[in-house]
N, C-alpha and C positions, 0 to 999 in steps of 0.2 A: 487186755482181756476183751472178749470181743461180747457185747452186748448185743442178744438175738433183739431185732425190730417187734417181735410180736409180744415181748415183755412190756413195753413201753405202753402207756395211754394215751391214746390217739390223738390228742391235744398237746401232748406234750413231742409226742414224733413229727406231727406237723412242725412244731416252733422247731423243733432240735434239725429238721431238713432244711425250711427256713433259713435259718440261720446260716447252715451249711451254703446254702444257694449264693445268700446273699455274699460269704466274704470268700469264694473261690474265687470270681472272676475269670471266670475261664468263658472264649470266646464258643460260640452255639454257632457259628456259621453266617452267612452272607443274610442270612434271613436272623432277625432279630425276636427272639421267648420272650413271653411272659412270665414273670414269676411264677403264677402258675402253673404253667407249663413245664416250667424248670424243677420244679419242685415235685409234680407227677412224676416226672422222669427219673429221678431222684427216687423216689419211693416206688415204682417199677423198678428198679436195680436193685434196691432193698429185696423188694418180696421174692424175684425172682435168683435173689442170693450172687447177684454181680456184683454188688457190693455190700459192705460188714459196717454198724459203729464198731468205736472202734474206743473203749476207754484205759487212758495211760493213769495209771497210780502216779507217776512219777511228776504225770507235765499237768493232772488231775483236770486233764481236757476232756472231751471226746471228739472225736473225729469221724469220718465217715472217708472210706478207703476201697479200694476195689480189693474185690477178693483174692485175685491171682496175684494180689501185690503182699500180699498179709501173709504171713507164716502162720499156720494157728498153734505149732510148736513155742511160738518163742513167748521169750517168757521178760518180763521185767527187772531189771538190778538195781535194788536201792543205790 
């Protein structure tokens, strides 16, 4: 199910990006981000809808996922 960003209280979309930033690991390039930075960037993909949360009933996580990766048909199976 995909959780709109603008539901969320701005405190808690921070920690939930955050967090996201923090356990991706994914390389940013020859030039080394700032959390901050990383985390703007993060939330520019949000607002401008490149990327979805993303909450699973099943793994009762949520995730943040790019959009053109996300079916917004599919549906969850106990």
């Amino acid at each position: 199910m995909i959780i709109p960003w603008q539901s969320l209280e701005p405190d808690t979309l921070q920690r939930l990006v955050e967090q996201f930033v923090l356990m991706e690991g994914t390389d940013y390039g020859e030039q080394e981000s700032t959390l901050a930075d990383k985390v703007e960037t993060v939330l520019t993909q949000l607002r401008q809808g490149v990327a979805v949360i993303v909450y699973s009933e099943l793994h009762e996580s949520v995730n943040i996922v790019p959009a053109d990766r996300f079916d917004s048909s599919w549906t969850e199976h106990p």
